[in-house]
Structures are given as structure tokens and as C-alpha cells.
C-alpha positions as CSV (number, residue, x, y, z in Angstrom):
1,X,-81.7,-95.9,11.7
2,X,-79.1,-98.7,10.1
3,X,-76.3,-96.4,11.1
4,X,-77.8,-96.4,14.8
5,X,-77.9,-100.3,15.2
6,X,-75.0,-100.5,13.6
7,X,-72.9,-98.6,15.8
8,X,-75.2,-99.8,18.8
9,X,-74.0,-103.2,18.0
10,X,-70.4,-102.3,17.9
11,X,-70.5,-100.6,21.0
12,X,-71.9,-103.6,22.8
13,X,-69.4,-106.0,21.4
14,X,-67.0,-107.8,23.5
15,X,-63.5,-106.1,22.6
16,X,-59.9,-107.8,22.9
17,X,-56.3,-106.4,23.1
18,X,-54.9,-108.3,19.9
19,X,-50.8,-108.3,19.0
20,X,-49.9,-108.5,15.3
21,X,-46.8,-109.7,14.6
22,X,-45.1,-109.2,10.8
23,X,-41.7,-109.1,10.0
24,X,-41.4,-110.4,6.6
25,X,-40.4,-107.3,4.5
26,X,-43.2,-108.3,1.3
27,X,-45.4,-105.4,0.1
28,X,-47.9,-108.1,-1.0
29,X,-48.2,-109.9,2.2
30,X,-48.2,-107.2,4.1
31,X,-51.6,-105.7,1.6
32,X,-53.2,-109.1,3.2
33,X,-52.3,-109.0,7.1
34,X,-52.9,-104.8,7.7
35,X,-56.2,-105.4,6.0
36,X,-57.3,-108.3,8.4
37,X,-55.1,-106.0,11.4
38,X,-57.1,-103.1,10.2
39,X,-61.0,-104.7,9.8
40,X,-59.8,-106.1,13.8
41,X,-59.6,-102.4,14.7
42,X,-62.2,-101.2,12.9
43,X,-64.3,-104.4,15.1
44,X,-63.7,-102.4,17.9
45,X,-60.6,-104.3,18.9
46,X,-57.5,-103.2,20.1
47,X,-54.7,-103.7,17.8
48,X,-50.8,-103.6,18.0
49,X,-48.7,-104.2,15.6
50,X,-45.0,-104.9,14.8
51,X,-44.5,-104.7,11.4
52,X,-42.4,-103.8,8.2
53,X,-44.9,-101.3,6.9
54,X,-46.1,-98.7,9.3
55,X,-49.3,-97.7,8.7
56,X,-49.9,-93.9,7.3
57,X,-53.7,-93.4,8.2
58,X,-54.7,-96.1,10.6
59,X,-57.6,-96.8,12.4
60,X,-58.2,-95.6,16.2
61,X,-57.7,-99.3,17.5
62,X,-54.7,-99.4,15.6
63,X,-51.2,-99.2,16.8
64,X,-48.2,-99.8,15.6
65,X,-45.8,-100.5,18.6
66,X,-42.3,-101.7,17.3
67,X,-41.7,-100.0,13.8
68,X,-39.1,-102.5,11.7
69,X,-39.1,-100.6,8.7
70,X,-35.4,-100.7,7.5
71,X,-34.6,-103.4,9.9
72,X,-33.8,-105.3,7.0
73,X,-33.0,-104.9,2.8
74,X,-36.0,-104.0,1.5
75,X,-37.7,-106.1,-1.7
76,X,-40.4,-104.0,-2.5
77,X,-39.1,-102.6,-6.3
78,X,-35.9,-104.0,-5.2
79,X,-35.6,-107.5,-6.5
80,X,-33.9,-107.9,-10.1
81,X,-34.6,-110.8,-12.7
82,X,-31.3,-112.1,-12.0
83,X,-32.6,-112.8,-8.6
84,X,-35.9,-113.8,-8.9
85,X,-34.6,-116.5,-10.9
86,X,-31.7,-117.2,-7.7
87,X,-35.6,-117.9,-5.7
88,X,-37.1,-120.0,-8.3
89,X,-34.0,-123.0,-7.6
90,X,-34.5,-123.4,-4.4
91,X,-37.8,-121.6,-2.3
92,X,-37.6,-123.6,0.1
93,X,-34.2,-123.0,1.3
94,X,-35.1,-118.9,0.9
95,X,-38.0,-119.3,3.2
96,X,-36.4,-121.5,5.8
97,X,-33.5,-119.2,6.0
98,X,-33.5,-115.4,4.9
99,X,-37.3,-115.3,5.3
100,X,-37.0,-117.3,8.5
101,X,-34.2,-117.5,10.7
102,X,-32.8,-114.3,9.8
103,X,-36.3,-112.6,10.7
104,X,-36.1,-113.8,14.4
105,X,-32.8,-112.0,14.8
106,X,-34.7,-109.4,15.2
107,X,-36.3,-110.4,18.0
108,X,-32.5,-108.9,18.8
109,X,-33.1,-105.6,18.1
110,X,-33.0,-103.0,21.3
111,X,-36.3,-101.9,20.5
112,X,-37.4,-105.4,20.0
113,X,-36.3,-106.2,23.0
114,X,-37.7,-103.3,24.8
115,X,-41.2,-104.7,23.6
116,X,-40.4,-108.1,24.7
117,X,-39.4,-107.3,28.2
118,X,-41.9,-104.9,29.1
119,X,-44.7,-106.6,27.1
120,X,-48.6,-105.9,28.1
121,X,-50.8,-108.4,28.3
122,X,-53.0,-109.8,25.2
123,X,-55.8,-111.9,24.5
124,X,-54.4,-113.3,21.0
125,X,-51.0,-113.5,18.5
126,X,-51.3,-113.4,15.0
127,X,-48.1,-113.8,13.3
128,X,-47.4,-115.0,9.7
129,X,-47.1,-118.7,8.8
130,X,-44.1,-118.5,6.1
131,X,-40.6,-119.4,7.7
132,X,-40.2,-117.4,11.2
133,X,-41.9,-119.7,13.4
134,X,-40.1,-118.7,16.0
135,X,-42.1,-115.8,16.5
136,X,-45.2,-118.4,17.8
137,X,-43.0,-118.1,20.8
138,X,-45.1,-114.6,21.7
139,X,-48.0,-116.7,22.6
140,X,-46.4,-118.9,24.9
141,X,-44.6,-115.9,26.5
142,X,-47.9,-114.4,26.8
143,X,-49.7,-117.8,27.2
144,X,-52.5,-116.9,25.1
145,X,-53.8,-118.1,21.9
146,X,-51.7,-117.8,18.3
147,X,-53.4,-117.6,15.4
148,X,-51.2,-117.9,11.9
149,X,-51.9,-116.5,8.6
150,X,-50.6,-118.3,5.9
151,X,-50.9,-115.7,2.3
152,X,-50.4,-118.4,-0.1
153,X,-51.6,-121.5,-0.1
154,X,-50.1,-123.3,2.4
155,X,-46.6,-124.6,2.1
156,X,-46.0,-128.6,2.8
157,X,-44.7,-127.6,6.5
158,X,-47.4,-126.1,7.3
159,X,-50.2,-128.5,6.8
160,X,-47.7,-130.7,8.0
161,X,-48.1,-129.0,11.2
162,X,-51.7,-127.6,11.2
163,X,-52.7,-131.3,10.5
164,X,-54.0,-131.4,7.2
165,X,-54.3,-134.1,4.8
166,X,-52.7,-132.9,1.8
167,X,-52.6,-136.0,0.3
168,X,-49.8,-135.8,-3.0
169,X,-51.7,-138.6,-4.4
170,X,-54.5,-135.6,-5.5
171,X,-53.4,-132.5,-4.3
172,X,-50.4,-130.3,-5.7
173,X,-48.0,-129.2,-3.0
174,X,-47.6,-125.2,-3.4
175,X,-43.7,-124.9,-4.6
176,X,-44.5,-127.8,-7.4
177,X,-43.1,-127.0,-9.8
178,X,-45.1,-127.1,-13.4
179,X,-48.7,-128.5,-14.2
180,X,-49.7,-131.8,-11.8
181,X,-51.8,-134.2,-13.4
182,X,-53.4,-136.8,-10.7
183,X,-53.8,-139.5,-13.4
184,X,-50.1,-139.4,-14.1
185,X,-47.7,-141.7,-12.1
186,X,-45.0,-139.6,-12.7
187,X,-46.6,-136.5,-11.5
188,X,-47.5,-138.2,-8.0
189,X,-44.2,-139.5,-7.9
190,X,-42.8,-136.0,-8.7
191,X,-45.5,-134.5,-6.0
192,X,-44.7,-136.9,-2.9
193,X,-40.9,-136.8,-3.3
194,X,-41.4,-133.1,-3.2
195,X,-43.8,-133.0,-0.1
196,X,-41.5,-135.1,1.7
197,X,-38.1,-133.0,0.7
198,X,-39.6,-130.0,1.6
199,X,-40.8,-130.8,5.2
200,X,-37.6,-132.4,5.7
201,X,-35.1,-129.7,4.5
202,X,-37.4,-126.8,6.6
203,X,-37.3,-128.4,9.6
204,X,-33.6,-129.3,9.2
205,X,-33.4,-125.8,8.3
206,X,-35.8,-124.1,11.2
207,X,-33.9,-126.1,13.7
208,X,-32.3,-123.2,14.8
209,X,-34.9,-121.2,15.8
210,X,-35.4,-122.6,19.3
211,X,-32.2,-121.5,20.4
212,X,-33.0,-118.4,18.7
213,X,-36.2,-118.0,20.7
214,X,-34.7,-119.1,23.8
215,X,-31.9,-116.5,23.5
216,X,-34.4,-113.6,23.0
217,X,-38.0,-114.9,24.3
218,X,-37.3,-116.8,27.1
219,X,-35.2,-119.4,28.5
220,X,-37.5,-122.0,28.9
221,X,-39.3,-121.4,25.7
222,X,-40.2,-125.1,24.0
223,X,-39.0,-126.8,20.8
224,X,-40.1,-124.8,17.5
225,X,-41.6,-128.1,16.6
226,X,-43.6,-128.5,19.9
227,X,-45.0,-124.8,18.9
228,X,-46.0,-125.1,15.8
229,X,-48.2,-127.4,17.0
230,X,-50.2,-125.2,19.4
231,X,-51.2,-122.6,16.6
232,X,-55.1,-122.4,17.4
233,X,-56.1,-121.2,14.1
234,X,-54.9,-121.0,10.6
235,X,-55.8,-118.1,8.0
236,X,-55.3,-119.5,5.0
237,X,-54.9,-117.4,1.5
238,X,-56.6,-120.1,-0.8
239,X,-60.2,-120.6,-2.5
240,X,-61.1,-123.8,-4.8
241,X,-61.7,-121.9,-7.6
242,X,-58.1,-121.1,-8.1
243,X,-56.5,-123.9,-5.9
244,X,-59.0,-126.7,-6.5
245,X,-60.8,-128.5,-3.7
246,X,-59.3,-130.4,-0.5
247,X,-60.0,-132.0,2.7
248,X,-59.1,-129.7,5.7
249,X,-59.2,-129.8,9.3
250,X,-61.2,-127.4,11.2
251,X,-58.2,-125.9,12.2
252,X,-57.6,-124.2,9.0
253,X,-60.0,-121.6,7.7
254,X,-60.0,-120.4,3.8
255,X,-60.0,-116.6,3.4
256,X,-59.4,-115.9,-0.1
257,X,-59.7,-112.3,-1.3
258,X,-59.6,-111.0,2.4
259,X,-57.6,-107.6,1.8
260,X,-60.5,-106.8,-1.5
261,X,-63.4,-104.7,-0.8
262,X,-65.9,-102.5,-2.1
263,X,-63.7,-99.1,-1.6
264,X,-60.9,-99.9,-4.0
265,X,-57.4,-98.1,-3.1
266,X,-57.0,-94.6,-4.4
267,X,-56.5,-93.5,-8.0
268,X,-55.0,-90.1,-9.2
269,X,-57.8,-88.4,-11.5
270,X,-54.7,-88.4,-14.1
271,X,-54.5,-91.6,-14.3
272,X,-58.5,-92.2,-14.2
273,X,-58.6,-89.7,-17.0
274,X,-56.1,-92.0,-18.8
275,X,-57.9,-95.2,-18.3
276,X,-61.5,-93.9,-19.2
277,X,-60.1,-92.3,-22.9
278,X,-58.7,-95.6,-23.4
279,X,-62.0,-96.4,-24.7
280,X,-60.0,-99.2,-27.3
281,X,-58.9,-101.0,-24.1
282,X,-55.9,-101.4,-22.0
283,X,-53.4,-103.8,-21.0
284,X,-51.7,-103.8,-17.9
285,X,-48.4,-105.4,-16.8
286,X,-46.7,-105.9,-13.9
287,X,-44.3,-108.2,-12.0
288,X,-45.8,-107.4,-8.3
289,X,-44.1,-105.2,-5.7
290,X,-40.8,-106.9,-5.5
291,X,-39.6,-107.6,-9.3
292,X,-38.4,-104.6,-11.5
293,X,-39.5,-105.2,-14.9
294,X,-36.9,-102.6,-16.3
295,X,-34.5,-105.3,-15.2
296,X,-35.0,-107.5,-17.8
297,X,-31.7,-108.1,-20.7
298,X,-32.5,-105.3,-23.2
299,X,-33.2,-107.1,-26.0
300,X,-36.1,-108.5,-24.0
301,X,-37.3,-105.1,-23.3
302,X,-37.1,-104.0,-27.0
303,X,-39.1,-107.5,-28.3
304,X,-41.5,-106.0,-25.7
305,X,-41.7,-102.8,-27.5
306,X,-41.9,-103.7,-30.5
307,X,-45.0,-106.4,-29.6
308,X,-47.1,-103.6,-27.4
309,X,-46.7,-100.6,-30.0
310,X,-48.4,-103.2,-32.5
311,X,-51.2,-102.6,-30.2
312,X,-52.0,-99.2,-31.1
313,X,-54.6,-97.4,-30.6
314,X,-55.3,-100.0,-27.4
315,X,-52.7,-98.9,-24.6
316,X,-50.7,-100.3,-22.2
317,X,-49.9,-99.3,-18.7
318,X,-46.4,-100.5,-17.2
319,X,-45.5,-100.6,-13.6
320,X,-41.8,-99.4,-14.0
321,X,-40.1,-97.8,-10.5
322,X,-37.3,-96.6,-12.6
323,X,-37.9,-95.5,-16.4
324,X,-34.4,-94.2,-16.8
325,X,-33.9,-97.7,-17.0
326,X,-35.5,-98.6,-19.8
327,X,-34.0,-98.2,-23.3
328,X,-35.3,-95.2,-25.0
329,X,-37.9,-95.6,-28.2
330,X,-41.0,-96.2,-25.3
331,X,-43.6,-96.3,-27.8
332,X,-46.8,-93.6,-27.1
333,X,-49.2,-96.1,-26.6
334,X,-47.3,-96.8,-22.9
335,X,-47.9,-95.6,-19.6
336,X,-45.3,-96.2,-16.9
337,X,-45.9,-95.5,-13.0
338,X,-44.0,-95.9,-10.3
339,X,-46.7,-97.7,-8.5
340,X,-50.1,-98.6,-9.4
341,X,-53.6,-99.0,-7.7
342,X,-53.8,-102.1,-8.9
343,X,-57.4,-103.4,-7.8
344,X,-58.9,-99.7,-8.9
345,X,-57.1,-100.7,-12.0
346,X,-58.3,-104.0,-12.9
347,X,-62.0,-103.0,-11.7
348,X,-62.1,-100.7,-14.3
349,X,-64.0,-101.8,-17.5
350,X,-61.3,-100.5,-20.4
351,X,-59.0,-103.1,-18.9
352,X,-59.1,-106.1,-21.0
353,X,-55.8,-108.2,-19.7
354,X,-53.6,-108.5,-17.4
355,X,-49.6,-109.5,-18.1
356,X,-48.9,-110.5,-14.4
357,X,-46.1,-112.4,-12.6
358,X,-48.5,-114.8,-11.4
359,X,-48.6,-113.9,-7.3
360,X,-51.3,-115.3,-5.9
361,X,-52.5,-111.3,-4.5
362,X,-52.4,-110.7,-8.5
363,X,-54.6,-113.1,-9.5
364,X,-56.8,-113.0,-6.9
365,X,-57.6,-109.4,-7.7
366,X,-57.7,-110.8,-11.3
367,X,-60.5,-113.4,-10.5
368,X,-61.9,-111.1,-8.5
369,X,-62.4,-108.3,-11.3
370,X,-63.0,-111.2,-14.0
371,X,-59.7,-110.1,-15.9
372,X,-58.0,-112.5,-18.1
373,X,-54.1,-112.9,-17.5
374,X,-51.0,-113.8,-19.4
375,X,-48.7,-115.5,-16.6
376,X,-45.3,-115.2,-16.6
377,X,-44.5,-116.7,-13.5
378,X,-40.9,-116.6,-11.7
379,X,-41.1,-118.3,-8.9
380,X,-42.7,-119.8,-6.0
381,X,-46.2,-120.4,-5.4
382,X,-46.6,-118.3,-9.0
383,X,-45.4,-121.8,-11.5
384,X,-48.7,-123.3,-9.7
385,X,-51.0,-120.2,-9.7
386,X,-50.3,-119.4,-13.2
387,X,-51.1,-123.0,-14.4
388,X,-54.2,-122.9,-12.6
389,X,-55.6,-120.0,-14.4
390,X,-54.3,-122.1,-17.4
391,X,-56.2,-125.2,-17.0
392,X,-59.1,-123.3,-16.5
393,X,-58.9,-121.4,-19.7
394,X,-58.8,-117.8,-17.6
395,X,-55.1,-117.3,-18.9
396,X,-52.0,-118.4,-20.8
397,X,-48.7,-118.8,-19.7
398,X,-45.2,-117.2,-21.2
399,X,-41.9,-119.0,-20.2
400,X,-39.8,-116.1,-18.7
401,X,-37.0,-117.1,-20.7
402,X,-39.2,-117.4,-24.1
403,X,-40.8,-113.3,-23.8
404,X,-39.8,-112.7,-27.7
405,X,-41.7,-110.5,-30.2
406,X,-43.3,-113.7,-31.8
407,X,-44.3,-115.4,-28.5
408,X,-46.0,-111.8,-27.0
409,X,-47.7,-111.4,-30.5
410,X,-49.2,-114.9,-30.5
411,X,-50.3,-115.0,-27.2
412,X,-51.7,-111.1,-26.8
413,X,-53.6,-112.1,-30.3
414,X,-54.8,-115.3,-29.4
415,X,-56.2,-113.6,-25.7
416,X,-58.2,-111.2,-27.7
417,X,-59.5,-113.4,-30.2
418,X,-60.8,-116.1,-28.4
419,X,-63.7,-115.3,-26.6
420,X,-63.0,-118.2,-24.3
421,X,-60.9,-116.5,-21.9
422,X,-62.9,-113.5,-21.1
423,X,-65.9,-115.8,-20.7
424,X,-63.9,-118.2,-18.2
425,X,-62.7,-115.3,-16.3
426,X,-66.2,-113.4,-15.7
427,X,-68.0,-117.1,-15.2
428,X,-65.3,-117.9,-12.3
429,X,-65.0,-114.4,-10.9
430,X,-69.1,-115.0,-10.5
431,X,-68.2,-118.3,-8.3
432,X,-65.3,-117.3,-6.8
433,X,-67.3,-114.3,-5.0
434,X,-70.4,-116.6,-4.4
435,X,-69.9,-117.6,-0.3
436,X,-72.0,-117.7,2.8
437,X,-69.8,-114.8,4.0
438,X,-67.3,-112.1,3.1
439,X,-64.0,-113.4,3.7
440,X,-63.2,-110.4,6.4
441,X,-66.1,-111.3,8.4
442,X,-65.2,-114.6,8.4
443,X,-62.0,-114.4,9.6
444,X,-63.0,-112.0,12.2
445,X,-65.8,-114.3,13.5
446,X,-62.9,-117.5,13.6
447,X,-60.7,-115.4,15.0
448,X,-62.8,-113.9,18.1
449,X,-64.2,-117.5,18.7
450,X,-60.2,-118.8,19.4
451,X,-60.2,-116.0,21.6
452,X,-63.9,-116.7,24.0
453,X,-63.0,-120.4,23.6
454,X,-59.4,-121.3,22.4
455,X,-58.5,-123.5,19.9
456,X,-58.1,-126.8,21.4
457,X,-61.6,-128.1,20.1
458,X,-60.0,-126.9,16.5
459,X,-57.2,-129.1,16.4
460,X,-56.5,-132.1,14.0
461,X,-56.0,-135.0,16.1
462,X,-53.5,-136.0,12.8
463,X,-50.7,-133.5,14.7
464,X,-50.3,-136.1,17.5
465,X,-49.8,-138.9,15.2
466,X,-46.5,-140.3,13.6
467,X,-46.5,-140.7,9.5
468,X,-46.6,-144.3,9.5
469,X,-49.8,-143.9,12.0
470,X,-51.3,-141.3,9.5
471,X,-50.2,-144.1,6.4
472,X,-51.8,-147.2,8.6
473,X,-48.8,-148.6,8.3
474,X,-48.9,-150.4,11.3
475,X,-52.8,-151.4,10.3
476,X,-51.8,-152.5,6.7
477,X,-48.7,-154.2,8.2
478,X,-50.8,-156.6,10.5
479,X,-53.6,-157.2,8.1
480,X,-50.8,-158.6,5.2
481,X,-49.0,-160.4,8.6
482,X,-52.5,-162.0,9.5
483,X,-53.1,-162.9,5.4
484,X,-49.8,-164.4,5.2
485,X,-50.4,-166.8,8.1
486,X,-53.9,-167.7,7.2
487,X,-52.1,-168.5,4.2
488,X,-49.2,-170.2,5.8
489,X,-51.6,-172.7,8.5
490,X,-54.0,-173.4,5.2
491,X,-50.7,-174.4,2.9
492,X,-49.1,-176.5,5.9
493,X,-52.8,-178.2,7.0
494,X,-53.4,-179.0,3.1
495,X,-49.7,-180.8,2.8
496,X,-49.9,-182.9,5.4
């Protein structure tokens, strides 16, 4: 009888033709977006899709109508240590221009282009907010609606644009890099020249994209700048359990945990066998779909050996893509995959930590699961989400450049002993999955509600105000001019 109203309910729904557009070649982000794509379709939406990752077994709302996969060099297990630590000088500069201007070139593409000039009509965009803005040039080709989906918390430029209030004063910018302390003058110093840098160098950066759009889109196609600031809606990867609280704008809706549901991904019964005769517990390790952890020097490697088969009987599963990599004595109480179902893995109860690069996916699942991590972040948003988990007590962080023997015994032994961190983790997984709604649902519901009533009654009137009008300058200005010649008439009246 549930079943029947269900479905009765469904069939009754209003549905919308809905473009996805994704061309940001990142396994992880790409878990988040064909989740929210994929609960869309399964709404009874429409949905088409340009994307990087194709999917295998889609839903029947789901299509996938320009197919970029090998448009550009793959990262997923392609990224090396020596490279991850090129992104951790300067993210910024990565997302402004490989991850951004270089993605609208193909906009270029003959099949691309195909799209573009024979394009259907749509109700809504949804395109990622990361660096290739120029794709929020769809909607105004279309002149419909874009929502954006930002899968980390939101970068300086964004808020910038969404209108939020990120105020450095309290709240941490997402590239900072290091703890942030809002007592500390330094670390407010060290916060607002870092806001400010960042908005300046990806605008400065992203400047080309308007003549990138207007070559591909559209002639007439506005500034970059002018679009950013008609996105309707923005998805935003973040929770205040791992992020801490903030004031937002209405514009900007928190989906936390939005690609996490009750049917976990697919495990082989191998490695189920595995994990449930691990009855003396399991650690798992991984540095995320991009970084190879048989990349690391080999002395690193063998320090790692050496700490993990000290482990024994526990075991230790290893996400390694290519184990003729690795330097032979692999002690027998490792397990190395190719790939890994991670959020079967960490729901399973033999799992007692987690040795994670720190991306924000990763400890989502983490919090979610009520796992305890060791962070060994590399770059990006991961300095920031790994010192989060730290403050709280759900983790501890290892340097990248300090994984020794000593430093992996003394943190795996002090993770075990102290009850503190598997306390912290299940007490924050319990809040973090206390809300009035799942986090699907509720960016389904935002995003149907741009779509019957567009997002003008969203937007922060902060995006049509200058910097100075946002700081009261101009109101702080006149009230020390008018105290000054109070003072001035009262010093002059008194001397004479």
C-alpha cells in the first residue's frame, strides 16, 4: 500500500528537463554531482548530462548527451606525490587555470559544439562551482535558471559571488593553510590577506573566460563576472560539524553527505570475507582517487612496512592501483586493491581507523560511519579538513613529509589507546546525521523550487554592493567626519 502512494505520488509530480554540466575530470566530485544527477532522475525528472564519467547503469531519466571522458589527462590514480605537493603551493592558481580556463576549451570540442548549436530547451543548469565559470554561460544561452554545486566548502570567490559573509575575522577561508585561531591576531591577519589574494588572483586569472565563452557560446554572452552573479542557487558541500557554523544567505544551501545513503556501493564477497575474519580490526589507508600511494620515496614505503606489520594479527587494507610498484617484503597482514568501496568499507564494524588524505568526500564518509582518522593531508581544502577533525579530537594529523616508523607508531598507538577518539567520532557522527531532512531531499526540494519560482527572491542583496559598502566604510567614514567636527566647533567655541 506504501509502494502504491509512493509511486502515485511520483507519477503526479511536476517533471522538468534538467542539463547537468561537469567537466572537471575528479573521481571524487564527480561521486557527489551523479548522485544529486541520479536522485533528479530517479524524481522523475529528465536528466542530461555532460560529464567526465559516463554512467554504467543509469537511471531511465538519465542521459548522458556529450561523453568527455578522455577529453582531457585523467587524475583518477594518476596524480604522483611529487605533484600533489606542485598543488599544495599554489591551489588557487590550479583551479583558476587547469581546472578552469582550460575546461571551457572544450566547449571547443566538435561534439561540444554539436550540443551547443543544436541545444533543446531546459528548465535548469547545474554546473560545478570550482574554476570553469564559464560554463554559467549555458543558462543564459538557454535563459533559464543555473544552479551551482560547490563539493568543498566554498572557495573565497565563490561566497564572494553568491554573497556570503565570510567574515575572516571568525571564519577560516577553505585553502588556509594550517589551524586558524579567531583569538589570534596573527591568524586573522593571515586569514584576510588570504581572502583578499585569492579573490583577486581568480578573477585576474578567470578573466579570460568571457572571451572564451563568447567564442564558443555566443557572441553576445555577458562578462564572467556579471554571470556569476545570476547563479540562482548554491549546493554547498559543507556541515557545521566539520566546518563549524556561519552566517549564510539564502542563496546557499548546505548539503553535506548528499552522495551517502543507506545502499552502500558494492563489495566483492572476497573482500567481505576478508573484512569480517578480521575480527582483531582493520585499518584502512588511502590517499583518495587521484594520489598513488605507491608513489611515495621508498624509504617512506618501507617505514610504512615496518610500522603496519607491528600491527599483526589487526590488518590493514591499502588502496594501491599498481603493486608492482611497491618494494617487495609487503607484510601478510596487508591487503592491497586497486579500488575500494570505500563507504561499504568504513560502515563495516572491524574497521577501527582510517589513514586518509584528508578530502573532504573521505571524511565525510568518516563522520558519517563514526570512524576515527589519521590525516595526512596534501593539499587544498584537506590542511583545513584534517585540522578540523583534529580540534575536535576525531583524528590526528601526520605531516606528509614526517611519515617515519616512529611518527606512524606513536600516532597508530596513541589512536587505539585513547578512548577519546572513537568516542568523539561516534558522538559527532550522531549530530552530524541529526537534520530536519536528508540532504538528497533537500537539495531536490531547493532545486525544483528555483525551477517553479527562480531564484531572484534567493539572492543576497550583498552581490550588488561594493566592498567598502559591505565594510560601511562610507558609514564609519561620515560618523568619525561628523565626531571630528563636533569636536572641532566645541574646541574653537571653548578658545574664544
Amino acid at each position: 500500500m506504501y509502494l502504491l502512494f509512493e509511486l502515485l505520488i511520483i507519477s503526479f509530480a511536476e517533471s522538468y528537463r534538467i542539463l547537468g554540466v561537469f567537466p572537471l575530470p575528479s573521481k571524487s566530485h564527480d561521486v557527489m554531482l551523479s548522485a544529486l544527477m541520479k536522485g533528479l532522475a530517479e524524481r522523475n525528472h529528465q536528466v542530461d548530462v555532460i560529464t567526465q564519467f559516463p554512467e554504467k547503469n543509469p537511471p531511465p531519466n538519465y542521459k548522458v548527451v556529450v561523453d568527455l571522458s578522455g577529453s582531457t589527462e585523467a587524475v583518477t590514480n594518476n596524480v604522483s606525490m611529487k605533484y600533489a605537493k606542485t598543488l599544495s603551493g599554489n591551489p588557487t592558481f590550479y583551479m583558476s587555470t587547469k581546472y578552469g580556463n582550460d575546461l571551457c576549451h572544450l566547449m571547443g570540442l566538435e561534439k561540444m559544439q554539436s550540443f551547443i548549436k543544436n541545444i533543446p530547451s531546459y528548465d535548469l543548469v547545474i554546473t560545478e562551482a570550482f574554476g570553469a565559470n564559464c560554463y554559467y554561460g549555458l543558462g543564459y544561452l538557454l535563459n533559464v535558471p543555473v544552479v551551482a554545486i560547490s563539493c568543498i566548502d566554498e572557495p573565497t570567490w565563490i561566497s564572494e559571488y553568491i554573497g556570503g559573509n565570510n567574515n575572516p575575522a571568525f571564519v577560516p577561508n577553505s585553502l588556509l593553510q594550517g589551524t586558524f585561531d579567531k583569538f589570534k591576531f596573527w591568524d586573522r591577519l593571515r586569514n584576510t590577506i588570504g581572502y583578499v589574494q585569492q579573490v583577486h588572483d581568480f578573477k585576474r586569472l578567470t578573466a579570460v573566460q568571457t572571451q572564451l565563452m563568447r567564442k564558443y557560446l555566443s557572441p553576445d554572452v555577458p562578462d564572467v563576472r556579471e554571470l556569476e552573479r545570476t547563479v540562482s542557487l548554491l549546493l554547498v558541500n559543507r556541515h557545521p560539524v566539520i566546518h563549524g557554523p556561519k552566517p549564510i544567505t539564502s542563496a546557499v544551501v548546505e548539503v553535506s553527505a548528499l552522495h551517502i545513503n543507506k545502499n552502500n556501493s558494492q563489495i566483492s564477497l572476497q573482500l567481505q570475507n576478508w573484512l569480517d575474519d578480521s575480527q582483531d580490526g582493520v585499518v584502512y589507508f588511502t590517499f583518495g582517487s587521484m594520489v598513488l600511494i605507491e608513489t611515495l620515496p621508498p624509504e617512506t614505503l618501507n617505514a610504512i612496512y615496518k610500522s603496519f606489520s607491528k600491527l599483526a594479527p589487526m590488518r590493514v587494507l591499502m588502496k594501491i592501483a599498481d603493486p608492482s610498484k611497491l618494494p617487495p617484503g609487503l607484510p601478510k597482514n596487508i591487503l592491497t586493491l586497486p579500488w575500494i568501496p570505500q563507504l561499504s568499507v568504513l560502515d563495516h564494524k572491524n574497521v577501527r581507523v582510517f589513514i586518509t588524505h584528508g578530502g573532504l568526500m573521505s571524511c565525510q564518509e568518516a563522520l558519517y560511519f563514526g570512524v576515527p582518522i589519521i590525516g595526512i593531508p596534501l593539499f587544498s581544502d584537506q590542511m583545513q579538513n584534517v585540522a578540523r577533525f583534529e580540534e575536535k579530537n576525531m583524528g590526528i594529523k601526520i605531516n606528509y613529509e614526517n611519515i617515519n616508523e616512529a611518527s606512524l607508531d606513536e600516532t597508530l598507538r596513541t589512536i587505539f589507546t585513547d578512548p577519546k577518539y572513537r568516542e568523539n567520532a561516534k558522538l559527532y557522527s550522531k549530530l552530524f546525521k541529526d537534520r530536519p531532512m536528508e540532504a538528497m531531499d533537500t537539495a531536490v526540494f531547493w532545486i525544483e523550487y528555483v525551477i517553479r519560482n527562480g531564484g531572484m527572491y534567493l539572492r543576497s542583496p550583498a552581490i550588488e554592493l561594493a566592498w567598502w559598502q559591505l565594510a560601511l566604510l562610507d558609514v564609519y567614514g561620515f560618523l568619525l567626519l561628523c565626531g571630528i567636527s563636533v569636536l572641532t566647533v566645541a574646541y574653537y567655541l571653548i578658545k574664544f
